[in-house]
C-alpha positions in Angstrom: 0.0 0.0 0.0 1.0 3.3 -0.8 1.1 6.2 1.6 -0.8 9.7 0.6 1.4 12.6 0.1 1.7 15.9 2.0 -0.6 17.7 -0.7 -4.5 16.7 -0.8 -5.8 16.1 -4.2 -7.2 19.6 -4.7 -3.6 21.2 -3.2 -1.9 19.2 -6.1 -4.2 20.5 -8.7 -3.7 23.9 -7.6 0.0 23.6 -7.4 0.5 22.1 -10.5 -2.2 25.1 -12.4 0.3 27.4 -10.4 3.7 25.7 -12.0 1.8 26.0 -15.4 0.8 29.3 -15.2 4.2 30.5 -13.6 6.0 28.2 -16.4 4.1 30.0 -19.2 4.4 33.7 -18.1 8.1 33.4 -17.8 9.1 33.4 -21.2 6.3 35.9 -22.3 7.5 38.7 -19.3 10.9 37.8 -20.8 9.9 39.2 -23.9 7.9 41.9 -23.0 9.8 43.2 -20.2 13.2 44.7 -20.6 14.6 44.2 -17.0 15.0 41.0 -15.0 11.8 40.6 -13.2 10.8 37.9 -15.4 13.2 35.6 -13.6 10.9 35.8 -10.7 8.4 33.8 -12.1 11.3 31.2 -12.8 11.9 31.0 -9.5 8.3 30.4 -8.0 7.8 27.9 -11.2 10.9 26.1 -9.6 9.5 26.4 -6.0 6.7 24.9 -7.3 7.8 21.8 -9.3 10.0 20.9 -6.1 6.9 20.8 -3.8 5.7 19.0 -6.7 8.3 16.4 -6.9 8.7 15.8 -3.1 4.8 15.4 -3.1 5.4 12.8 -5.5 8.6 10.5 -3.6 6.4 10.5 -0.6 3.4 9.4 -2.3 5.5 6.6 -3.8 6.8 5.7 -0.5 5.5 2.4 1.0 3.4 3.1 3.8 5.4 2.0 7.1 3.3 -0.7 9.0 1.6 -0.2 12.3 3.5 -0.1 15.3 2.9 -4.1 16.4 
């Protein structure tokens, strides 16, 4: 049996709408925008994926069994 992440279902979907969005508006700020601040959005796109991705190794974790 598997155990359940740190992220409820609706958490994940969120997170992963928010690594999308944050993904997509990147390059486009990047192109509009002459300064930096684009790389901002990098950042929280990164942030993102790693909660993402640590979500993920726990949920593939088997689930310890009950103290005896």
């Amino acid at each position: 049996m598997r155990s359940a992440g740190f992220l409820s279902e609706k958490q994940r979907r969120l997170a992963w709408v928010g690594f999308l969005l944050a993904a997509f508006q990147a390059p486009v700020a990047a192109s509009l925008i002459d300064d930096a601040s684009w790389l901002f959005a990098v950042v929280v796109a990164l942030v993102v994926a790693t909660v993402i991705m640590a979500d993920d190794a726990q949920r593939r974790r088997p689930q310890q069994a009950e103290a005896e």
